[in-house]
C-alpha positions in Angstrom: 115.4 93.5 95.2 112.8 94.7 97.5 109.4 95.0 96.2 105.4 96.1 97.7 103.0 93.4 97.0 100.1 94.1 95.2 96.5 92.9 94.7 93.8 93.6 92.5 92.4 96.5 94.1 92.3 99.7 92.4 94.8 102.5 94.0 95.4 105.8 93.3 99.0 107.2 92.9 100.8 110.6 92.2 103.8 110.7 90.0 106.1 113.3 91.8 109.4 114.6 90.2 111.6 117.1 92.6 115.0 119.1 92.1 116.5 117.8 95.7 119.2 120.3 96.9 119.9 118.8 100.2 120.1 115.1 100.4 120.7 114.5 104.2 117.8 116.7 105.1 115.8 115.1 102.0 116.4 111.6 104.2 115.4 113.3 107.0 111.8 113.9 105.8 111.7 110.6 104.2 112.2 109.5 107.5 110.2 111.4 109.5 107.1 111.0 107.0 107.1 107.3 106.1 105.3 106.3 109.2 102.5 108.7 108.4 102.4 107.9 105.0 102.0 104.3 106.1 99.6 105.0 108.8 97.4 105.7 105.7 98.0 102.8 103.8 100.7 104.6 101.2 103.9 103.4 100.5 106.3 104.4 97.9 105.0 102.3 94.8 108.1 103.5 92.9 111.3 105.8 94.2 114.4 106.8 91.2 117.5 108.8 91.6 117.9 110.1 88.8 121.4 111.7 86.5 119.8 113.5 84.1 116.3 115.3 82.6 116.4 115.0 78.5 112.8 116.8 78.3 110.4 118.8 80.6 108.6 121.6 81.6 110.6 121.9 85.2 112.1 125.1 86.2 115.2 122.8 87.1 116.0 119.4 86.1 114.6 117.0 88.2 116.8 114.3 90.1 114.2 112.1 92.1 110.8 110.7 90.7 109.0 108.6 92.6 105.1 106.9 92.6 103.1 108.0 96.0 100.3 105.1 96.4 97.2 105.3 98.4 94.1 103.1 98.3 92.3 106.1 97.0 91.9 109.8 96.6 90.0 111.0 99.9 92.9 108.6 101.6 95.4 110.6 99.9 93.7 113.8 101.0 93.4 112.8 104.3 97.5 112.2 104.0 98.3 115.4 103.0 96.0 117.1 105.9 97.6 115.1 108.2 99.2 117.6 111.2 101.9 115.0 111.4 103.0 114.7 108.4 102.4 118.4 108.0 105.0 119.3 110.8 108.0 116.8 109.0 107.3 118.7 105.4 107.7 121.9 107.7 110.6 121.0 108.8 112.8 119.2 106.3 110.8 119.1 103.3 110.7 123.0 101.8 114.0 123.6 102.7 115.6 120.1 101.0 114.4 121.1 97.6 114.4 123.7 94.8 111.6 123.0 93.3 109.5 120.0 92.9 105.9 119.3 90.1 103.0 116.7 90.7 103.5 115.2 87.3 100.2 113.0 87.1 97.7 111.5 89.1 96.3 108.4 88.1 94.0 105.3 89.2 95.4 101.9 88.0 93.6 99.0 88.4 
C-alpha cells in the first residue's frame, strides 16, 4: 500500500465527492492535472471508488470521493487559478462527470 508522508504541519484539504460518467477521460484529467497539482505542493491525501451512496444531498449518487491537500488556503487558490491546470479541467474534466459537490473544507493539524 502506497501512502503520502506526513509531518506536523498544518494543511488544508477539500473533501470532494463526484458522479464520474466517463472513466477514461476522468484518467485523462487525473493525468493531465497531477503535475500541476504537485507543482503546488498538493497531492491526493485520500482517493475512493466508490459502489454505492446510502445518504446525501447529491443530485446523483456519487462514485469517487477523494481528499485534495495543500499546505494552505491561498496555495489552494493559487491551484485552482492556475492556467494550466485550468486548460486540463477544460478539457477532460466537465465533460467526464455529471455532477460533482465540494463536501467540506477543513484545516487538520
Amino acid at each position: 500500500m502506497s501512502t503520502t508522508s506526513t509531518t506536523n504541519t498544518a494543511r488544508f484539504e477539500l473533501l470532494v465527492g463526484l458522479h464520474v460518467t466517463n472513466d477514461a477521460q476522468y484518467d485523462q484529467y487525473r493525468a493531465g492535472m497531477t503535475p500541476t497539482l504537485e507543482a503546488h505542493s498538493g497531492h491526493f491525501r485520500y482517493d475512493f471508488r466508490i459502489s454505492e451512496m446510502l445518504a446525501g444531498q447529491a443530485d446523483d449518487p456519487f462514485n469517487r470521493v477523494f481528499v485534495l491537500s495543500f499546505p494552505d488556503e491561498e496555495t489552494k487558490d493559487r491551484f485552482f487559478s492556475d492556467e494550466a491546470y485550468k486548460e486540463v479541467r477544460a478539457q477532460y474534466f466537465d465533460s467526464s462527470i455529471k455532477s460533482g459537490s465540494i463536501l467540506a473544507s477543513f484545516t487538520i493539524t
